[in-house]
PyMOL Python script that loads the backbone (N, CA, C, O; Angstrom):
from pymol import cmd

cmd.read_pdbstr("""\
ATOM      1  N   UNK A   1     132.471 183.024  95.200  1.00  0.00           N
ATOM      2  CA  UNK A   1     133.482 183.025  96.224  1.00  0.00           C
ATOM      3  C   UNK A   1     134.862 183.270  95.609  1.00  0.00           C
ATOM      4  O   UNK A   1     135.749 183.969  96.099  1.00  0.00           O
ATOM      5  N   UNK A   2     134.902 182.657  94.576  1.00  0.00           N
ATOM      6  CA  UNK A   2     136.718 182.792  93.812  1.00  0.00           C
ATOM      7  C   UNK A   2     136.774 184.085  93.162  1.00  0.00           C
ATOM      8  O   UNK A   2     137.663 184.903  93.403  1.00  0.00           O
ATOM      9  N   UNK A   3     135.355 184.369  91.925  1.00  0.00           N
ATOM     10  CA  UNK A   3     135.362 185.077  91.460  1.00  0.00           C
ATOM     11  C   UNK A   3     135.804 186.819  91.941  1.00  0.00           C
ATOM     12  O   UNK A   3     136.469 187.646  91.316  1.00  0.00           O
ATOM     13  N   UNK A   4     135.192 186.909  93.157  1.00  0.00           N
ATOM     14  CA  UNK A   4     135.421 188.326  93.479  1.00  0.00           C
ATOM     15  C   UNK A   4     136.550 188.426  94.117  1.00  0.00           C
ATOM     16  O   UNK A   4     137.059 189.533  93.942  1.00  0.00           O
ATOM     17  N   UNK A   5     137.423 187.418  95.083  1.00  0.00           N
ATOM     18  CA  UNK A   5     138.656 187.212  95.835  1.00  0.00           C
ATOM     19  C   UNK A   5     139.543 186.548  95.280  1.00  0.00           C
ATOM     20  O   UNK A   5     140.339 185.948  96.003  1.00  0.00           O
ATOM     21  N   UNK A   6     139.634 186.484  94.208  1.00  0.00           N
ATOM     22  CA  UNK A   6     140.626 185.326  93.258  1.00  0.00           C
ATOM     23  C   UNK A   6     142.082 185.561  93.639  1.00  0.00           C
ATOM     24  O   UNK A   6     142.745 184.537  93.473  1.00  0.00           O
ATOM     25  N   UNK A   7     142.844 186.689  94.139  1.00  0.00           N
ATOM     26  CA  UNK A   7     144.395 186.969  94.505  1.00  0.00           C
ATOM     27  C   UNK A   7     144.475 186.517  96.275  1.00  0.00           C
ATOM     28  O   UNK A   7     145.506 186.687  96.926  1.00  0.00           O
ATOM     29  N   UNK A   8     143.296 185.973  96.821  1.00  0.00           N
ATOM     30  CA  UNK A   8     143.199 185.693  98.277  1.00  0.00           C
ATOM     31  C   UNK A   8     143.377 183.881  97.924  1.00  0.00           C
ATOM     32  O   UNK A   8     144.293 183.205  98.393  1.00  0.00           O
ATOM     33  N   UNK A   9     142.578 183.485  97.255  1.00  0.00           N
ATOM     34  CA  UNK A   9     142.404 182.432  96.573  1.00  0.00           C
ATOM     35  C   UNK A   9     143.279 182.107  96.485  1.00  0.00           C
ATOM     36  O   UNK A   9     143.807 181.597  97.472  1.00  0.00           O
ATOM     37  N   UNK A  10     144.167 182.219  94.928  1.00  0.00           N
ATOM     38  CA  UNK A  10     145.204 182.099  94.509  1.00  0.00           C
ATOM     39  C   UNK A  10     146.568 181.850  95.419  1.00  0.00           C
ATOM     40  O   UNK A  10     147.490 181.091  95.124  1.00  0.00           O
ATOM     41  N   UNK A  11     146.442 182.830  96.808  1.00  0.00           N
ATOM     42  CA  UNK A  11     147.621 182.933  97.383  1.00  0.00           C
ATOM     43  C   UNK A  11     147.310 181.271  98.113  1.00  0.00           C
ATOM     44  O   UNK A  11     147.805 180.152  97.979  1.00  0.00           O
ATOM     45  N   UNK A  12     146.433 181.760  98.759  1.00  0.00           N
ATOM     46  CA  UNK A  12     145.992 180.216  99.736  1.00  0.00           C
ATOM     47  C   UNK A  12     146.564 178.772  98.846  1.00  0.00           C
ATOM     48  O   UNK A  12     147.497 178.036  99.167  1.00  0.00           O
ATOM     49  N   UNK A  13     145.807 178.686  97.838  1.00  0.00           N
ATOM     50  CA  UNK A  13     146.504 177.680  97.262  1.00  0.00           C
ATOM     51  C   UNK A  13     147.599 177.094  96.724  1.00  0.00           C
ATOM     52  O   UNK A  13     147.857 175.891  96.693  1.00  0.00           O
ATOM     53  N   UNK A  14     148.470 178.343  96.142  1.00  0.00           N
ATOM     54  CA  UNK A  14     149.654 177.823  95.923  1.00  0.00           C
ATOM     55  C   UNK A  14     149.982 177.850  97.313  1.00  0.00           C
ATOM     56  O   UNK A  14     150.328 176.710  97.624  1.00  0.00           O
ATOM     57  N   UNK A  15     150.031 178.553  98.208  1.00  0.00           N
ATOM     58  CA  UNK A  15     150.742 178.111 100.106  1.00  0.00           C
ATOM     59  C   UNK A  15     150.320 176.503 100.555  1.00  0.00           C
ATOM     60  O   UNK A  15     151.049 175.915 101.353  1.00  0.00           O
ATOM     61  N   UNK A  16     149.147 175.858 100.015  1.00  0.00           N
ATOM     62  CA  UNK A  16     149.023 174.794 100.184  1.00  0.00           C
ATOM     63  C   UNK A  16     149.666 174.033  99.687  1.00  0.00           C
ATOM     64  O   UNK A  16     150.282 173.199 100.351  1.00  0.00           O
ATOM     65  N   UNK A  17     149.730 174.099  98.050  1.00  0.00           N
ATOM     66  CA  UNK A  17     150.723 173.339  97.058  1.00  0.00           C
ATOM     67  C   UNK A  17     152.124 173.108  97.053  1.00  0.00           C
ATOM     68  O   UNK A  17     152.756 172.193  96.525  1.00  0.00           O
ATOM     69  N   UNK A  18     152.651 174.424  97.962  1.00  0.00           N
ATOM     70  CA  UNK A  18     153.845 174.774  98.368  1.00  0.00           C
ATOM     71  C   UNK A  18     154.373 173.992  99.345  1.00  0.00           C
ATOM     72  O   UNK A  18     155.399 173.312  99.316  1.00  0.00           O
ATOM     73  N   UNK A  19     153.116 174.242 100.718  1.00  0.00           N
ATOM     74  CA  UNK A  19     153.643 173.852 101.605  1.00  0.00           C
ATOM     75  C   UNK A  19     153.625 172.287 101.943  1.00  0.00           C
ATOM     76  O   UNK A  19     154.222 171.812 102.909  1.00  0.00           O
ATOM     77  N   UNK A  20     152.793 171.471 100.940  1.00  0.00           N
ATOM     78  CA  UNK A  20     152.858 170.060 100.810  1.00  0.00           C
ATOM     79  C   UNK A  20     154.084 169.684  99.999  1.00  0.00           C
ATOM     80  O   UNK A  20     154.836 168.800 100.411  1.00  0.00           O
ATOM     81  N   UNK A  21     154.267 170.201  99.082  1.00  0.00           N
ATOM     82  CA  UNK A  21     155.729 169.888  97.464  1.00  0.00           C
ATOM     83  C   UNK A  21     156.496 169.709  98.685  1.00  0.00           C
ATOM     84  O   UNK A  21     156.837 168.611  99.126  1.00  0.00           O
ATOM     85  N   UNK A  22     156.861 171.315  99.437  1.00  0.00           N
ATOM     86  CA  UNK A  22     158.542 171.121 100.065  1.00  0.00           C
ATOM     87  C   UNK A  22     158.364 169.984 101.310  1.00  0.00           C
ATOM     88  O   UNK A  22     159.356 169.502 101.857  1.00  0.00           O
ATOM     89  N   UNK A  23     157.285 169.694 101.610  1.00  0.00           N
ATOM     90  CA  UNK A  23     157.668 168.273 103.284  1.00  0.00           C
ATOM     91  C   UNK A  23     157.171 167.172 102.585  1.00  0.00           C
ATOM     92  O   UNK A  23     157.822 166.260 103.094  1.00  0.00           O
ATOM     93  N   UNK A  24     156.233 166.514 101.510  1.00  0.00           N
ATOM     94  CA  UNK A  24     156.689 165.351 101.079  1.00  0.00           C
ATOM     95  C   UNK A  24     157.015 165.102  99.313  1.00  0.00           C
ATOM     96  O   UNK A  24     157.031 164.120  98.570  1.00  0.00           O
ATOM     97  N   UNK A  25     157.286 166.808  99.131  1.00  0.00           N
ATOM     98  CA  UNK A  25     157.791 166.386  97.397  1.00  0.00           C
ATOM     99  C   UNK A  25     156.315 165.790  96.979  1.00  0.00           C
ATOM    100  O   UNK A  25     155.310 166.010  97.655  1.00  0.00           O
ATOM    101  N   UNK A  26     156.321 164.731  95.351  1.00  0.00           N
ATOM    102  CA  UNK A  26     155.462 164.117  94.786  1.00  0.00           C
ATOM    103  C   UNK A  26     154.959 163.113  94.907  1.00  0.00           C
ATOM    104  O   UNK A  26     154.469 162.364  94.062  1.00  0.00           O
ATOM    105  N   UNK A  27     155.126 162.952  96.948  1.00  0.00           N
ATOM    106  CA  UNK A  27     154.914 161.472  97.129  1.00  0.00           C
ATOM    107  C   UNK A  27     153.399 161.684  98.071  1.00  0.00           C
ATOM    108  O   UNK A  27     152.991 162.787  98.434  1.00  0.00           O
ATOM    109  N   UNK A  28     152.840 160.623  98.298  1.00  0.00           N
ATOM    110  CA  UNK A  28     151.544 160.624  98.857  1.00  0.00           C
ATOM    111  C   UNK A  28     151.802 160.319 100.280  1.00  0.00           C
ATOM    112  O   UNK A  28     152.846 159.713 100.523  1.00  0.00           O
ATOM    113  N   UNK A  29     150.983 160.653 101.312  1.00  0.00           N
ATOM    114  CA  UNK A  29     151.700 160.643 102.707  1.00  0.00           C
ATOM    115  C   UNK A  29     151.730 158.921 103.053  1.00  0.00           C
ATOM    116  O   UNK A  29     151.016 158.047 102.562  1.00  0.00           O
ATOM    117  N   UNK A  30     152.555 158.825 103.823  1.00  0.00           N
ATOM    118  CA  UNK A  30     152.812 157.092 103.883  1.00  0.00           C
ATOM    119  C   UNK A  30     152.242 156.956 105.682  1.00  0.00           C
ATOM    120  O   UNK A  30     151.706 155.889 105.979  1.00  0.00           O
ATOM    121  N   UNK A  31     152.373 157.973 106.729  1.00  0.00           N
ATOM    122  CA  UNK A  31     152.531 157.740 107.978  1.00  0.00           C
ATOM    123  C   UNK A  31     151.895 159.207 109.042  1.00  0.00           C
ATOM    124  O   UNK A  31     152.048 160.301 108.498  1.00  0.00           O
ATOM    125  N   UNK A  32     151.458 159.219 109.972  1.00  0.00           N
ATOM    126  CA  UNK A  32     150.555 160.143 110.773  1.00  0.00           C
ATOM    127  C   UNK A  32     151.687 161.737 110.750  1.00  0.00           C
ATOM    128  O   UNK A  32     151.256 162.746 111.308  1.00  0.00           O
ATOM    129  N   UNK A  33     152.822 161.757 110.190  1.00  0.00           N
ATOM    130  CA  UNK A  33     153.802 163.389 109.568  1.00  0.00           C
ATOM    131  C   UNK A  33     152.874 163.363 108.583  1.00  0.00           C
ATOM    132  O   UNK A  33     152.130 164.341 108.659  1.00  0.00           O
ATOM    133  N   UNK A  34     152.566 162.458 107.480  1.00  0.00           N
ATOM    134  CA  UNK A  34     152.733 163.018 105.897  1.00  0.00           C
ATOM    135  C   UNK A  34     151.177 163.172 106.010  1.00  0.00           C
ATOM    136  O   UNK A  34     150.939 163.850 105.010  1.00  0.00           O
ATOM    137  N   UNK A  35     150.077 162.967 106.577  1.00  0.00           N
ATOM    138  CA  UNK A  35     148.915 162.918 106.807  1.00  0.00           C
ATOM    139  C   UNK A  35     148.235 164.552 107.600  1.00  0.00           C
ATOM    140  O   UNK A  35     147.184 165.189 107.531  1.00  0.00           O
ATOM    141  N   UNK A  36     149.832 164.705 108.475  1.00  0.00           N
ATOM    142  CA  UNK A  36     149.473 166.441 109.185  1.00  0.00           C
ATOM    143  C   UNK A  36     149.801 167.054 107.746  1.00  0.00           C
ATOM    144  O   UNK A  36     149.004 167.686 107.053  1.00  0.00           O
ATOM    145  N   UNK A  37     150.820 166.817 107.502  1.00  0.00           N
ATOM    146  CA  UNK A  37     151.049 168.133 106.427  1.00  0.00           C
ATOM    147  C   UNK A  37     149.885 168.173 105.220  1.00  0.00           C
ATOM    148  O   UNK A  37     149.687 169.070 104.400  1.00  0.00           O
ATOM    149  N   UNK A  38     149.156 166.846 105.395  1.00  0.00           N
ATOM    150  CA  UNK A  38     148.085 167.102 104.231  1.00  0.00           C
ATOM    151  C   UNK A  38     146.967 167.827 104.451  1.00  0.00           C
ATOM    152  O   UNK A  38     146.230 168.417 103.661  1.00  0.00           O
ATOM    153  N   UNK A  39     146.915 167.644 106.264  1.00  0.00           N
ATOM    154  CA  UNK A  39     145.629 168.391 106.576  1.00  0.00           C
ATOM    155  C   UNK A  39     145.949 170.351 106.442  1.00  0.00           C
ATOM    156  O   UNK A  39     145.191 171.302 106.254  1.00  0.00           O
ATOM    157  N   UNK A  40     147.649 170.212 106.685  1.00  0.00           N
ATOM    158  CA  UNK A  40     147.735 171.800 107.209  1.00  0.00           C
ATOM    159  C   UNK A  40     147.647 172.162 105.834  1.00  0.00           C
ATOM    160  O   UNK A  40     147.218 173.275 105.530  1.00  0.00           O
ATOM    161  N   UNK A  41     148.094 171.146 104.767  1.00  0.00           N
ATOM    162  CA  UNK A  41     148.233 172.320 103.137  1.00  0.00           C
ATOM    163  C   UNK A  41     146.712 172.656 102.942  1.00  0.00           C
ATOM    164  O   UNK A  41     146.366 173.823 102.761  1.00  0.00           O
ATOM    165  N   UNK A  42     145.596 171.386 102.990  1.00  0.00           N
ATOM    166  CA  UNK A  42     144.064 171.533 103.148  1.00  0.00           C
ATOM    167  C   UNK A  42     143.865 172.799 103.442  1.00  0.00           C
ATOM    168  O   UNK A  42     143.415 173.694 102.726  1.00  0.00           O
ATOM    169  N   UNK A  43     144.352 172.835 104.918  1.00  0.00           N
ATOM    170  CA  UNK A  43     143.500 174.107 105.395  1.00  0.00           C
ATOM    171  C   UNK A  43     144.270 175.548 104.929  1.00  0.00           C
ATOM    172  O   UNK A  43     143.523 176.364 104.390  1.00  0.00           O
ATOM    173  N   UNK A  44     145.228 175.809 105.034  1.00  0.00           N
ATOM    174  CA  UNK A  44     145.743 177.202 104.309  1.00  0.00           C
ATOM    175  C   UNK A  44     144.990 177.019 102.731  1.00  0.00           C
ATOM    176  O   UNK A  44     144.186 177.908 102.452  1.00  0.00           O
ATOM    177  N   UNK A  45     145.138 176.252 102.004  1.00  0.00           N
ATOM    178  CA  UNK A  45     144.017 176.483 100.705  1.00  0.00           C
ATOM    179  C   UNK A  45     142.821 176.701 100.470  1.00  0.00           C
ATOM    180  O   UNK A  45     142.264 177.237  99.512  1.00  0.00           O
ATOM    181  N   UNK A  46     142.188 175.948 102.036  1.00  0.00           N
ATOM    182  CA  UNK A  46     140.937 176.179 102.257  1.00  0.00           C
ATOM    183  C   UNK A  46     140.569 177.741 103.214  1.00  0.00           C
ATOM    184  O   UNK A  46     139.492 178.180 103.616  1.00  0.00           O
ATOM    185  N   UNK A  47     141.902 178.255 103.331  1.00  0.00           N
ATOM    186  CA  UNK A  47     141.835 180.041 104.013  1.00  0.00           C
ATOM    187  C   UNK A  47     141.935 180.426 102.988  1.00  0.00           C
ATOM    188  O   UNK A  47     141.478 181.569 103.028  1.00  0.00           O
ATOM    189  N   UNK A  48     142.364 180.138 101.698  1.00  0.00           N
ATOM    190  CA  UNK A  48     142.511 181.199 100.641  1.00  0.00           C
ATOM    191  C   UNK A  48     141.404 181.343  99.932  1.00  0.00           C
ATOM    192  O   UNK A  48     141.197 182.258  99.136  1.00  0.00           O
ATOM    193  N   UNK A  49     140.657 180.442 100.198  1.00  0.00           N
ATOM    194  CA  UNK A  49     139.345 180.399  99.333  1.00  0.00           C
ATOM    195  C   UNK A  49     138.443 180.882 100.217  1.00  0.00           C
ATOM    196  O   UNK A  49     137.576 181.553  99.657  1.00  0.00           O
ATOM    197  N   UNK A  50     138.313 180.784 101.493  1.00  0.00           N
ATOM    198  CA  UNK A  50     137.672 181.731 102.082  1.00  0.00           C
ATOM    199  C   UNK A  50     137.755 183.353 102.155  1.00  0.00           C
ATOM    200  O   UNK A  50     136.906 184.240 102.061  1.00  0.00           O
ATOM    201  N   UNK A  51     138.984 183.344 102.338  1.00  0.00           N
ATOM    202  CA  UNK A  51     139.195 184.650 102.743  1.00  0.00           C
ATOM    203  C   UNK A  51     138.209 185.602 101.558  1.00  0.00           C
ATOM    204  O   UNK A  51     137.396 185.289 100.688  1.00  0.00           O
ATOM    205  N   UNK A  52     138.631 186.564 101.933  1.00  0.00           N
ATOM    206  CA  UNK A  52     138.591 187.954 101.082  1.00  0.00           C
ATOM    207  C   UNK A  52     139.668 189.237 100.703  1.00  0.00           C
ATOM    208  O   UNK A  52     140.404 189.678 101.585  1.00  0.00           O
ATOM    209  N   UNK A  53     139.690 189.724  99.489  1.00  0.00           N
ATOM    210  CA  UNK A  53     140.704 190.462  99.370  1.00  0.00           C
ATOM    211  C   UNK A  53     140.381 191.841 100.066  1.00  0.00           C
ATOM    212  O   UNK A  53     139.258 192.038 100.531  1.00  0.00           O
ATOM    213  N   UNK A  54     141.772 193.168 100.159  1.00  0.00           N
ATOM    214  CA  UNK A  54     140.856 193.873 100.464  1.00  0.00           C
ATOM    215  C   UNK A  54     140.280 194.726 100.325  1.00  0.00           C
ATOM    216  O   UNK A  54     139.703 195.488 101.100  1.00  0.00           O
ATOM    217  N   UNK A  55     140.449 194.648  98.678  1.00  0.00           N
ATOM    218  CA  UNK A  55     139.351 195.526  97.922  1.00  0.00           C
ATOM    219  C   UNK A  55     138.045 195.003  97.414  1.00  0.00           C
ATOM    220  O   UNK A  55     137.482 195.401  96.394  1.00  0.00           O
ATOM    221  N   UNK A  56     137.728 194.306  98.019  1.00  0.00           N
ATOM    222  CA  UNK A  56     135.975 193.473  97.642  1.00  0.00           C
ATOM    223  C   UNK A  56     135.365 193.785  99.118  1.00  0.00           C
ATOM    224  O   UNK A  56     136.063 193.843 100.130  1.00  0.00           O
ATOM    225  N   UNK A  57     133.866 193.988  99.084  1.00  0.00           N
ATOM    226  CA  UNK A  57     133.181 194.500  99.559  1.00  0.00           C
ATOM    227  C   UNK A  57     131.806 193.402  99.572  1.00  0.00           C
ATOM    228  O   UNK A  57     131.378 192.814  98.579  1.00  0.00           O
ATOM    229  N   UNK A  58     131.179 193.294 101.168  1.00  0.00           N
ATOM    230  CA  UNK A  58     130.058 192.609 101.149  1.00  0.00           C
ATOM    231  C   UNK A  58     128.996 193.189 100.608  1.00  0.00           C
ATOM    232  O   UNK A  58     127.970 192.524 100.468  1.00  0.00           O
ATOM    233  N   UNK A  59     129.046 194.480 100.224  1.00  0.00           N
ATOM    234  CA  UNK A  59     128.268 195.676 100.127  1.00  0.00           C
ATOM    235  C   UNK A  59     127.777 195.350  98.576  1.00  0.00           C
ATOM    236  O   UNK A  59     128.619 195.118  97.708  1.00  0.00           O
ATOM    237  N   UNK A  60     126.511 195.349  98.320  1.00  0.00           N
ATOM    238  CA  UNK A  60     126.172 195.450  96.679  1.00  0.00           C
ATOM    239  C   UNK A  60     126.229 196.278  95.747  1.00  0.00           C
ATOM    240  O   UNK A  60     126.164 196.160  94.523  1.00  0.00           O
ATOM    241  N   UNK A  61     126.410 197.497  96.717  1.00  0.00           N
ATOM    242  CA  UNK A  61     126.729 199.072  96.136  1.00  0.00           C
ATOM    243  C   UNK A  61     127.878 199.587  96.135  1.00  0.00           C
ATOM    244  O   UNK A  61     127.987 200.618  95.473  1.00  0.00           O
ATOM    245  N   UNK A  62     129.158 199.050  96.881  1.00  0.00           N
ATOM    246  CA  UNK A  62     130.161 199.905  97.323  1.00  0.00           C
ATOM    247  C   UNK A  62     130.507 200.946  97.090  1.00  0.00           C
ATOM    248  O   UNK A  62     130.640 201.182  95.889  1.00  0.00           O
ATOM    249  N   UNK A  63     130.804 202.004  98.005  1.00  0.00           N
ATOM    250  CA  UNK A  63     131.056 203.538  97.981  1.00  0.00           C
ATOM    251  C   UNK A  63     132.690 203.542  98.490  1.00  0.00           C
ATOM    252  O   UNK A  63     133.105 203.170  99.587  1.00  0.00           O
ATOM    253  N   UNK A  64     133.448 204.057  97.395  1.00  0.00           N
ATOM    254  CA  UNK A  64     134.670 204.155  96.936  1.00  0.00           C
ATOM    255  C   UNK A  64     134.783 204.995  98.624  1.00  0.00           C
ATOM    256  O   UNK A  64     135.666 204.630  99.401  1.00  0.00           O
ATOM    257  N   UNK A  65     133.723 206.187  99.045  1.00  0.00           N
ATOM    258  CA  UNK A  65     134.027 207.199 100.319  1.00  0.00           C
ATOM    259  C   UNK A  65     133.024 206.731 100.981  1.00  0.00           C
ATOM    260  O   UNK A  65     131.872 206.448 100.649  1.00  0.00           O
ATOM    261  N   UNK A  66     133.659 206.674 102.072  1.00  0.00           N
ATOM    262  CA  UNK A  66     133.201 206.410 103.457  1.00  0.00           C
ATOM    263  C   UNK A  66     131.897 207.686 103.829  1.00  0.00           C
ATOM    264  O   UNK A  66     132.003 208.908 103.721  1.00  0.00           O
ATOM    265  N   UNK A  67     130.570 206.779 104.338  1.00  0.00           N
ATOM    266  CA  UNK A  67     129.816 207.546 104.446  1.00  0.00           C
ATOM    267  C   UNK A  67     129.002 207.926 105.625  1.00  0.00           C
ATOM    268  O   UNK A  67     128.276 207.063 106.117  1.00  0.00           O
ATOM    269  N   UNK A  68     129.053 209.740 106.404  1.00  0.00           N
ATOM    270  CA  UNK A  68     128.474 209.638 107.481  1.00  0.00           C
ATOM    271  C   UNK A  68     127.390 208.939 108.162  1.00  0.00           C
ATOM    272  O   UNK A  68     126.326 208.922 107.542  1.00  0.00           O
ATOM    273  N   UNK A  69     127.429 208.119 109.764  1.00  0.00           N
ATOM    274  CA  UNK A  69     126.181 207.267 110.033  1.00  0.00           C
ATOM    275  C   UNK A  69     125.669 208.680 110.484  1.00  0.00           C
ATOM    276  O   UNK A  69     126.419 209.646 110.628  1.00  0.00           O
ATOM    277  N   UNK A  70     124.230 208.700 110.705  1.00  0.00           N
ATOM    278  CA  UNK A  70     123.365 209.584 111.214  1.00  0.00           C
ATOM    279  C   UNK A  70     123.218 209.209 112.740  1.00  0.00           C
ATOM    280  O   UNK A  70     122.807 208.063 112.922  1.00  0.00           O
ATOM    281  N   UNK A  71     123.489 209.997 113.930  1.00  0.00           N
ATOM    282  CA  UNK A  71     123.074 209.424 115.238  1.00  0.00           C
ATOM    283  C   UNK A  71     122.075 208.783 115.597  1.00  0.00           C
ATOM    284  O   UNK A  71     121.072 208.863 114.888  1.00  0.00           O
ATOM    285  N   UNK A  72     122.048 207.949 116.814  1.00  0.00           N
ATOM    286  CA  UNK A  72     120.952 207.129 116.795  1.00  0.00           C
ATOM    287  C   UNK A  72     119.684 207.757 117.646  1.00  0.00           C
ATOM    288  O   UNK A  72     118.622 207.136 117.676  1.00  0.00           O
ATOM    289  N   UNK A  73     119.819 208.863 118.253  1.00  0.00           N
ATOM    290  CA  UNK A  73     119.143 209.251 118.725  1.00  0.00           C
ATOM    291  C   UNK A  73     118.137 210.626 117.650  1.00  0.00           C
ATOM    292  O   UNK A  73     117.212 211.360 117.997  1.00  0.00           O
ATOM    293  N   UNK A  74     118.721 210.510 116.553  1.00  0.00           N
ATOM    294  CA  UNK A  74     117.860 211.312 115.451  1.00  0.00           C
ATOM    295  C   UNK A  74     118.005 212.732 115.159  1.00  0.00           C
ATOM    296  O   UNK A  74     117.280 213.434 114.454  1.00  0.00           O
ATOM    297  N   UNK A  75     119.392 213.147 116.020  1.00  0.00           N
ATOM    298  CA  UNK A  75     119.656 214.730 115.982  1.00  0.00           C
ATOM    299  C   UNK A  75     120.029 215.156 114.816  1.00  0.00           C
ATOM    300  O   UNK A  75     120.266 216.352 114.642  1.00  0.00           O
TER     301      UNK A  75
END
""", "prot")
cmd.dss("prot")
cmd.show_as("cartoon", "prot")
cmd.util.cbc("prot")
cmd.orient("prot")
């Protein structure tokens, strides 16, 4: 998952790290604010690790060119 998307990754997490540092700095959440911002940094880190970049491919083969489909009716 990291390995092939690591700059999707990467972004997600520092946006998490980021976006927790600047609303409570190096402190641990004390009250139901410092507890949202822990869930929202969670989840943008947890989009970066999902995501995908968008040069990676589900494909095991990937073809650099796009390749004609054949119709479905067999013409």
């Amino acid at each position: 998952m990291i390995a092939g998307s690591w700059k999707t990754s990467l972004i997600g997490i520092i946006g998490g790290m980021a976006t927790y540092l600047v609303n409570l700095g190096p402190n641990l959440p004390e009250d139901g604010k410092g507890w949202g911002v822990v869930i929202v940094s969670a989840f943008l880190a947890a989009l970066g690790l999902a995501s995908k970049d968008a040069n990676v491919s589900n494909s095991t083969h990937p073809s650099p060119v796009a390749q004609p489909v054949p119709p479905a009716d067999g013409q």
